[in-house]
C-alpha positions as CSV (number, residue, x, y, z in Angstrom):
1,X,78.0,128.0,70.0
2,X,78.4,128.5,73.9
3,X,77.1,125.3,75.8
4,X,76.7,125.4,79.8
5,X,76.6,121.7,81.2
6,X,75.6,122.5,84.9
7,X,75.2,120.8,87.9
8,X,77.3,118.0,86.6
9,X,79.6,115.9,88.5
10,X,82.4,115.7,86.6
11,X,85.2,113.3,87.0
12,X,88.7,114.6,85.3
13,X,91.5,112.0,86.4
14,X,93.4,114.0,84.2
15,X,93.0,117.2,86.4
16,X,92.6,115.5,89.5
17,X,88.9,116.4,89.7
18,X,86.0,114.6,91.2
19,X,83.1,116.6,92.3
20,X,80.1,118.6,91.1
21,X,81.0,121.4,88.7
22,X,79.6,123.6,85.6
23,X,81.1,123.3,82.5
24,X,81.3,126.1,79.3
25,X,82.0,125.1,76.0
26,X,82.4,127.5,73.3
27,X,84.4,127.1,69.9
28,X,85.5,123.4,70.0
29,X,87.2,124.1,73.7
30,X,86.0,123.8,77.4
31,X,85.8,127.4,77.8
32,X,85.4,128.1,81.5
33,X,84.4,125.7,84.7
34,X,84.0,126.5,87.7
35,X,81.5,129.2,89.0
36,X,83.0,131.0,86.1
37,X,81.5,128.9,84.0
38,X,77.6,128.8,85.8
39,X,77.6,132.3,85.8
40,X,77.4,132.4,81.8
41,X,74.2,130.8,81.8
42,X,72.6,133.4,80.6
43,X,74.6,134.1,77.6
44,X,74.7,130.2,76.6
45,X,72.9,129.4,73.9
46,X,72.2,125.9,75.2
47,X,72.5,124.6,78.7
48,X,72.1,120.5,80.0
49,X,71.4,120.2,83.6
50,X,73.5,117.0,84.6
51,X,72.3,116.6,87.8
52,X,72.8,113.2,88.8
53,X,74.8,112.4,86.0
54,X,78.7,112.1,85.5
55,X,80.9,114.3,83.0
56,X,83.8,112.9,81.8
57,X,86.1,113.7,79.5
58,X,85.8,112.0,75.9
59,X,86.5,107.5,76.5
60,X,89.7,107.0,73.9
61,X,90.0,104.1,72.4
62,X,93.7,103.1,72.5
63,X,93.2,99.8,70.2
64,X,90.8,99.9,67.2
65,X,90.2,98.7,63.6
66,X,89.3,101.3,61.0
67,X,86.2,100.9,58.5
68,X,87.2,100.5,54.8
69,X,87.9,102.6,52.3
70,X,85.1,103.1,49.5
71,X,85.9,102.9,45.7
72,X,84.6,106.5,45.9
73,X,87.6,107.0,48.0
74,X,85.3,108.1,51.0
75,X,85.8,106.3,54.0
76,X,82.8,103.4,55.1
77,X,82.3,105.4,58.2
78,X,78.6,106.8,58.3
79,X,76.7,103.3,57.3
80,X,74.7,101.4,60.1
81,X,77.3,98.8,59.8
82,X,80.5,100.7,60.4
83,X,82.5,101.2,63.3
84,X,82.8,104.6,64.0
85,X,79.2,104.9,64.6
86,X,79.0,102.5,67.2
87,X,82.6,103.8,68.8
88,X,80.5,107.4,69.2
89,X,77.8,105.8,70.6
90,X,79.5,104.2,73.9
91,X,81.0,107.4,74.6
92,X,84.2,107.2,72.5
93,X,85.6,110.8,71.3
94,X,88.9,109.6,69.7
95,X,89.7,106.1,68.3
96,X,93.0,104.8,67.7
97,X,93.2,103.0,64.3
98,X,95.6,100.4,62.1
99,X,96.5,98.3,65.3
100,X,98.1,95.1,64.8
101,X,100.1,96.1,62.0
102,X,96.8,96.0,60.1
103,X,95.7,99.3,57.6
104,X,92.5,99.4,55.8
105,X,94.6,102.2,53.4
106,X,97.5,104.2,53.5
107,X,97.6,105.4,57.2
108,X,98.4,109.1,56.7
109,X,96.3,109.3,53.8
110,X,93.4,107.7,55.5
111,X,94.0,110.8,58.1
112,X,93.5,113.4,55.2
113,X,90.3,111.6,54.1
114,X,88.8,112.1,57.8
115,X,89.6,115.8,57.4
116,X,88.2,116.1,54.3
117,X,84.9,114.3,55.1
118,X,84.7,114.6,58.6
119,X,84.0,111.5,60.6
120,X,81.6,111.0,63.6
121,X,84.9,110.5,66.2
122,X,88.1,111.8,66.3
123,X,90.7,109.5,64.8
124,X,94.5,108.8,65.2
125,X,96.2,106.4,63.1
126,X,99.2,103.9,63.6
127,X,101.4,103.0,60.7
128,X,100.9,99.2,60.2
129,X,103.5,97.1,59.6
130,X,102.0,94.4,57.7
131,X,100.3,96.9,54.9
132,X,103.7,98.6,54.3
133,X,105.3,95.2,54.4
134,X,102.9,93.8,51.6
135,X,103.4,97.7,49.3
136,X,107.4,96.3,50.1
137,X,106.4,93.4,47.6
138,X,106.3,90.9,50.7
139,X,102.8,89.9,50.8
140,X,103.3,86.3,51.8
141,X,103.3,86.4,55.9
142,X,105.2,83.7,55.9
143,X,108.3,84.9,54.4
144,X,111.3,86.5,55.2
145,X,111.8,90.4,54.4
146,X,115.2,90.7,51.6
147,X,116.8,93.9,53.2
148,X,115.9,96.1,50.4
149,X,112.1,95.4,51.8
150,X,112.6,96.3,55.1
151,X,114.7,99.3,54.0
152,X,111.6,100.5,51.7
153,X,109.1,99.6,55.3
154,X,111.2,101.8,57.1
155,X,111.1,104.8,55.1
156,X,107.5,104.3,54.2
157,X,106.9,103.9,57.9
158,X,108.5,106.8,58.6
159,X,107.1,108.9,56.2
160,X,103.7,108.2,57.5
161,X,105.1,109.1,61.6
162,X,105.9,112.3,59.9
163,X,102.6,113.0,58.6
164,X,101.3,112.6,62.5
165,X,100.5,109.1,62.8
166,X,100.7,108.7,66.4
167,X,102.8,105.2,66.2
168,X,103.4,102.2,64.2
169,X,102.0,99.0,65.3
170,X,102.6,95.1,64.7
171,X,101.1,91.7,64.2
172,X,103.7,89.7,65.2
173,X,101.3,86.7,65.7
174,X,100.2,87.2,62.4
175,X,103.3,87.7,60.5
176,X,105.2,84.7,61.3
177,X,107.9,85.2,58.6
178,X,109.2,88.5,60.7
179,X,111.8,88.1,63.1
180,X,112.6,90.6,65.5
181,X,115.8,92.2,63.5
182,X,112.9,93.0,61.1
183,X,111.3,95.2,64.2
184,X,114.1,96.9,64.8
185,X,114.7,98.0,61.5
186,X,111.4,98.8,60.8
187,X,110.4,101.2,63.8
188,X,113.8,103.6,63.2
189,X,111.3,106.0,62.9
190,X,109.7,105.6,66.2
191,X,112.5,105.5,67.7
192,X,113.3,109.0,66.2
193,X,110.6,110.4,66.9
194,X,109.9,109.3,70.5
195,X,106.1,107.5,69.7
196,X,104.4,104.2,70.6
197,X,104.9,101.4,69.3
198,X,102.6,98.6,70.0
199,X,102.3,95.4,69.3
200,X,99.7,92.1,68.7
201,X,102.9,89.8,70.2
202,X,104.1,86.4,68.6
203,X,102.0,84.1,71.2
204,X,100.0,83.6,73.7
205,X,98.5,80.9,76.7
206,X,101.3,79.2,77.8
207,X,103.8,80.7,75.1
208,X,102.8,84.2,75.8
209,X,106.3,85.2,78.3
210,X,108.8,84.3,75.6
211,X,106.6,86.6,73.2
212,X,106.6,89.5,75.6
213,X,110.2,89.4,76.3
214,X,110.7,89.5,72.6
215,X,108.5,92.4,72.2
216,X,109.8,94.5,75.0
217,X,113.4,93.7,74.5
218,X,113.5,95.1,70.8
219,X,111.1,98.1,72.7
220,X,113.9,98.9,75.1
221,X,116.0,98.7,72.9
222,X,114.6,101.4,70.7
223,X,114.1,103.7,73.6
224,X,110.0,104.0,72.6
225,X,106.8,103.9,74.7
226,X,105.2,100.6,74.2
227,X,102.0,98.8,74.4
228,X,101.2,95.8,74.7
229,X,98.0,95.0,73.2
230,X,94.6,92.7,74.2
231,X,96.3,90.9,76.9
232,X,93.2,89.6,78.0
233,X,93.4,87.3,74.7
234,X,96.7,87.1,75.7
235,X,97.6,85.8,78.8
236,X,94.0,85.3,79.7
237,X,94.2,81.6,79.6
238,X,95.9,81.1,83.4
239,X,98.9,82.7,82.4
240,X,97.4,86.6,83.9
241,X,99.1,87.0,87.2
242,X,102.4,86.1,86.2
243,X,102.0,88.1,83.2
244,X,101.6,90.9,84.9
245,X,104.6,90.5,87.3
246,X,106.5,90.0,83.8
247,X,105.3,93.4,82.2
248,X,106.1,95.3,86.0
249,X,109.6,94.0,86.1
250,X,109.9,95.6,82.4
251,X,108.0,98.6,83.9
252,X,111.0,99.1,86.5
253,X,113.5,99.7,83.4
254,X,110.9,101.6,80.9
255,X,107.8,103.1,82.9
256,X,106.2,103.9,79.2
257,X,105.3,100.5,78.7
258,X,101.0,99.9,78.7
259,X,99.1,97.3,77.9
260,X,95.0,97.4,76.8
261,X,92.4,95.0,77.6
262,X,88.6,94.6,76.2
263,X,86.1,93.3,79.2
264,X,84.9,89.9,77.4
265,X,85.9,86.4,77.8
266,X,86.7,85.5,74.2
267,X,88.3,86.7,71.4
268,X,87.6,87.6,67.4
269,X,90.0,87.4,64.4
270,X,89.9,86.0,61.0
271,X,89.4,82.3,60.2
272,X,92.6,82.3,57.9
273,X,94.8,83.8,59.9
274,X,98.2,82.4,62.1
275,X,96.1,81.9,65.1
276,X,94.4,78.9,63.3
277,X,97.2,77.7,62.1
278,X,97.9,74.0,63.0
279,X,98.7,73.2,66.8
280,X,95.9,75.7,67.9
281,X,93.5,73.6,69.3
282,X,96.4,71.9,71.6
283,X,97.4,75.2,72.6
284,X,93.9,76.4,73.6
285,X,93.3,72.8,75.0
286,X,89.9,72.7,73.3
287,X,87.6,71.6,70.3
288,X,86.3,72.9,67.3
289,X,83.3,73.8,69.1
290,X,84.8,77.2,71.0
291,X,85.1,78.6,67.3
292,X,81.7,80.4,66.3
293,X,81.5,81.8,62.8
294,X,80.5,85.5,62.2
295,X,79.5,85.8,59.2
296,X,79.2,83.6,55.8
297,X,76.5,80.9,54.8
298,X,77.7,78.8,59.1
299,X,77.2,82.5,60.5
300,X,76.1,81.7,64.1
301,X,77.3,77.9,64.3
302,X,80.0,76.8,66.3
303,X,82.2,75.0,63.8
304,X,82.7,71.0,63.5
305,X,85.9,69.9,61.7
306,X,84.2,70.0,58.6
307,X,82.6,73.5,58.8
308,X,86.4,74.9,60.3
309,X,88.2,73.1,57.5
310,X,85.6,74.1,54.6
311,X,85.5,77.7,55.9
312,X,89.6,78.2,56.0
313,X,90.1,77.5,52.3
314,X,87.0,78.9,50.8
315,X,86.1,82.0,53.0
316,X,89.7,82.5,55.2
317,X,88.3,86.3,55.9
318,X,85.3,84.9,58.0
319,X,85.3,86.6,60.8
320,X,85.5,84.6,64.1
321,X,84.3,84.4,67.8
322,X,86.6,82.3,69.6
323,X,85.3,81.1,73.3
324,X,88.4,80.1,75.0
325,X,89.9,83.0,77.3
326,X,88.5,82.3,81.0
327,X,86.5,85.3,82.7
328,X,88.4,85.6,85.7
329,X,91.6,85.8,84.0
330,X,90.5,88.9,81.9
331,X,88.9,90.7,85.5
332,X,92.4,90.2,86.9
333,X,93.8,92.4,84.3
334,X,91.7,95.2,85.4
335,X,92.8,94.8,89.0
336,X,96.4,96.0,87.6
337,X,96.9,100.0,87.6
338,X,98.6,99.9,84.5
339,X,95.9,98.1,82.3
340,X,93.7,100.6,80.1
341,X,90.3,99.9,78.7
342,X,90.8,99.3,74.5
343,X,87.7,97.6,72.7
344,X,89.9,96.0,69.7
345,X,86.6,96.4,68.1
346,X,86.5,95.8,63.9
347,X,83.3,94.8,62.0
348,X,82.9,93.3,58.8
349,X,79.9,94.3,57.1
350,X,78.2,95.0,60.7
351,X,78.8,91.3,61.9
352,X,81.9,90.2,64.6
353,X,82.3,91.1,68.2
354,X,80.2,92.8,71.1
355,X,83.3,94.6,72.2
356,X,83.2,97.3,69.0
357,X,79.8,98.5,70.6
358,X,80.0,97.9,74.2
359,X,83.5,97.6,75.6
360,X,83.3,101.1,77.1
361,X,79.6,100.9,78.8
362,X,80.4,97.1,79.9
363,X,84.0,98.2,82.0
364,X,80.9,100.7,83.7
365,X,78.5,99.1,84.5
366,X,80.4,95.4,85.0
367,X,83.7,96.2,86.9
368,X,82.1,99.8,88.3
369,X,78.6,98.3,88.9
370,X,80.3,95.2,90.3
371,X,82.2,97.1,93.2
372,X,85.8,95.6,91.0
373,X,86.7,99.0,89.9
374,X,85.7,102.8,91.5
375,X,84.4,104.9,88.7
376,X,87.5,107.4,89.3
377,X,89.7,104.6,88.3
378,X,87.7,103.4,85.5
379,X,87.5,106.7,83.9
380,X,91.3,107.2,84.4
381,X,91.8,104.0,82.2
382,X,89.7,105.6,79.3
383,X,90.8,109.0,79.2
384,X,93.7,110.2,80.8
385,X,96.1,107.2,81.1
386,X,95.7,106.7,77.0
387,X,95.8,110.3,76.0
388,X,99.1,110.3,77.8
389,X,100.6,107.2,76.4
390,X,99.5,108.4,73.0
391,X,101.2,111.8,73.8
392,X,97.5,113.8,73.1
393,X,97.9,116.9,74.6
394,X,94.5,118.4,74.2
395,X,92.6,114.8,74.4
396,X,91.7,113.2,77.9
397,X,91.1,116.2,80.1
398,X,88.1,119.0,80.6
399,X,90.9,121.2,81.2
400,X,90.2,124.6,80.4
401,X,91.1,124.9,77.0
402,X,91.1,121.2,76.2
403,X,89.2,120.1,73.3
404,X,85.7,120.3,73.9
405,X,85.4,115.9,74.0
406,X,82.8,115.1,76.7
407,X,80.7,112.0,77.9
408,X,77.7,112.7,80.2
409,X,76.2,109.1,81.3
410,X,73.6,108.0,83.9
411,X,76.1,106.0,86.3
412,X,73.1,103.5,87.7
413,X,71.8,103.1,84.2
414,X,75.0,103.1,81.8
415,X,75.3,99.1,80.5
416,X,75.8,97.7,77.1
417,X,73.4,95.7,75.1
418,X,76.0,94.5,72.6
419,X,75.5,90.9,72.4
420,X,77.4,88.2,69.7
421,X,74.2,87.5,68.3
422,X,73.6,91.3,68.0
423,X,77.4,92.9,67.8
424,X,75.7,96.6,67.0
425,X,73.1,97.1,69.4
426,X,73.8,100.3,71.2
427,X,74.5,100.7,74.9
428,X,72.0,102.6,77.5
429,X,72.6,105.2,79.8
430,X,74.7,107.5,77.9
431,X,72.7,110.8,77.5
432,X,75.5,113.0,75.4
433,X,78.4,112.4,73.5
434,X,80.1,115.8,72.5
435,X,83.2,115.8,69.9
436,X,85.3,119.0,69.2
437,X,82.4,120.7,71.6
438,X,79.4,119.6,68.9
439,X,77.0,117.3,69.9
440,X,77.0,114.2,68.2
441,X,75.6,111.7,70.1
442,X,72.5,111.7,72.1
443,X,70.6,109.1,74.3
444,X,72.8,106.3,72.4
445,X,71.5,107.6,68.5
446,X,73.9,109.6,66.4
447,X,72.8,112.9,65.3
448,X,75.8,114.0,64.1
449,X,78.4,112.2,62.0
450,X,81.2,114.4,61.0
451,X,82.1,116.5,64.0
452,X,85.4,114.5,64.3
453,X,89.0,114.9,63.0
454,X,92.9,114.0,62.6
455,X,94.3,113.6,65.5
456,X,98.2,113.7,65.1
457,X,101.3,113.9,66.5
């Protein structure tokens, strides 16, 4: 199908472009631009005037969780409740799965299922370390890997790099029986390959340099591109300025080290896990109170001692909002060049976090609408700063011959509406959301749910 978006003002950081242009898509590809591109109108099947609109490239999500895998063995990804949906809807073409070590399902495997099926966004897939550390016969996160474990990680790890995941990623926090010998021998494939390895680090607030170091030491180590993951929840606790000096001086010795960072002051993870563990409260300097429970029989209460203590032994997979990180902290981040946008969205039977459905609309309309960001350097951070840490070739650019990804949203209207008492809600503003050149998303409703596909590398 040929499709001419005219009139346009298209924004491709990627390209170097910024001004008003026409855009041909035909076959999955940007076909033309240009006047080349206008003067097919005739022949185009379909033509959107843009006027007064921007056209991007397709947002990339550099740090997502994947929906579930079905006992069907179809992938939850089409329900109201799952995430993909409300990735396509804010404007993301390709989503970055199995961060922080985490995997719903064999990694490479869940990248055959998405080409089987189809699903409504592009999808790449990092090899976690913590599900091929539990199929090692390690499942207690508390323990120390024997060496015939980590051997076994390794190969499995590899394995799954050579079937195209794009990386392998950790949960150091989470894992606190790993050391950082156990790193090292885990990501020999990465560091044959040449990919990303990226990394929820061991600690944060005032612990959060000694954790860094760790992480990029083993990094440089291994000769890889890293990233550094959420470091709003990070280092967003007063640590943020000097946290970003830290990661530059790094920078100086490895240039392919990046870091992500969702645009809300507090963060979401699982009741049971090593964040909770005991000490938290004096780390955060707070109460009880700053925890809000997601889902369960409490869902909506902030917790007492009772209702914390009661929930982590009977229901440690409640998913939590935790409202500690300081605003300020987190726009700070965005002020460095070298911070990209990543939602660190996950759901759990459509309840947790605002960020899965609005991350992308609320950098726009918050940090662009706010005069913090220009909307050339906001794109960048969504598009072509990710597609070249994740080593996409024909991802972040509307190139031609790129992959047909595009955005086309109303820059004075674009906002999200994602809220934590409604973590689904759609944003506003975003008038098209093409993947592989179909279109799949329109005025912030899905009409199409299987255009995407694999992405590997």
């Amino acid at each position: 199908m040929r499709i001419l978006i005219k009139n346009g003002h298209v924004i491709d950081p990627a390209a170097k472009v910024d001004s008003r242009q026409d855009l041909l898509i035909e076959n999955g590809h940007v076909a033309a631009a240009g006047p080349g591109a206008g003067a097919a109108e005739s022949s185009a099947e379909q033509v959107i005037d843009a006027e007064g609109k921007v056209v991007c490239p397709g947002f990339i999500d550099i740090h997502m969780h994947e929906d579930p895998v079905m006992s069907d063995g179809t992938i939850d990804a089409y329900s109201e409740h799952s995430i993909f949906p409300c990735m396509l809807r804010m404007g993301v073409t390709t989503a970055v799965a199995g961060n922080c070590g985490e995997n719903k399902y064999h990694p490479a495997d869940y990248l055959d299922l998405a080409d089987r099926d189809g699903v409504p966004v592009n999808l790449a897939m990092l090899a976690g370390h913590e599900y091929f550390r539990y199929q090692a016969g390690c499942p207690d996160n508390y323990a120390h890997a024997t060496k015939a474990q980590k051997a076994e990680m390794a190969r499995e790890i590899e394995k799954s790099l050579e079937r195209g995941c794009v990386g392998v990623s950790y949960g150091i926090r989470y894992v606190p029986g790993m050391d950082i010998q156990e790193l090292l021998e885990t990501a020999v494939g990465a560091a044959k390959s040449g990919k990303l390895v990226a990394a929820h680090i061991r600690d944060d607030a005032e612990f959060v340099f000694d954790a860094a170091r760790e992480f990029l030491d083993a990094g440089l180590h291994l000769g890889v591109p890293m990233e550094v993951s959420h470091i709003g929840s990070m280092a967003g606790f007063g640590q943020m300025e000097a946290f970003l000096r830290l990661i530059d001086s790094y920078r100086l010795l490895e240039p392919r080290i990046g870091c992500d960072c969702y645009p809300y002051a507090a963060f979401s993870t699982n009741l049971g896990s090593a964040t909770y563990d005991e000490g938290w409260r004096e780390r955060y300097h707070c109460g009880y109170d700053v925890v809000e429970l997601a889902e369960g029989k409490y869902k909506g209460r902030r917790c007492t001692k009772e209702i914390f203590d009661e929930t982590r032994r009977d229901f440690p997979e409640c998913m939590t909002i935790c409202y500690v990180m300081r605003q300020e902290e987190v726009d700070l981040a965005y002020s460095h060049p070298g911070v990209m946008v990543g939602s660190d969205g996950t759901l759990s039977t459509g309840q947790g976090h605002p960020r899965a459905s609005g991350a992308f609309p609320r950098v726009l309309s918050r940090y662009v609408g706010g005069g913090k960001l220009s909307l050339y350097d906001a794109i960048e951070r969504m598009t072509a700063m990710p597609a070249k840490q994740l080593g996409l070739s024909g991802k972040g650019s509307l190139s031609v011959g790129k992959d047909a990804d595009i955005v086309i949203f109303d820059p004075e209207k674009i906002r999200d509406t994602a809220s934590f008492e409604d973590p689904l809600s759609p944003p506003r503003g975003i008038d098209w959301v093409f993947v592989n050149g179909v279109a799949a998303a329109k005025d912030g409703k899905m009409i199409f749910d299987r255009a995407g596909r694999s992405v590997r590398t």
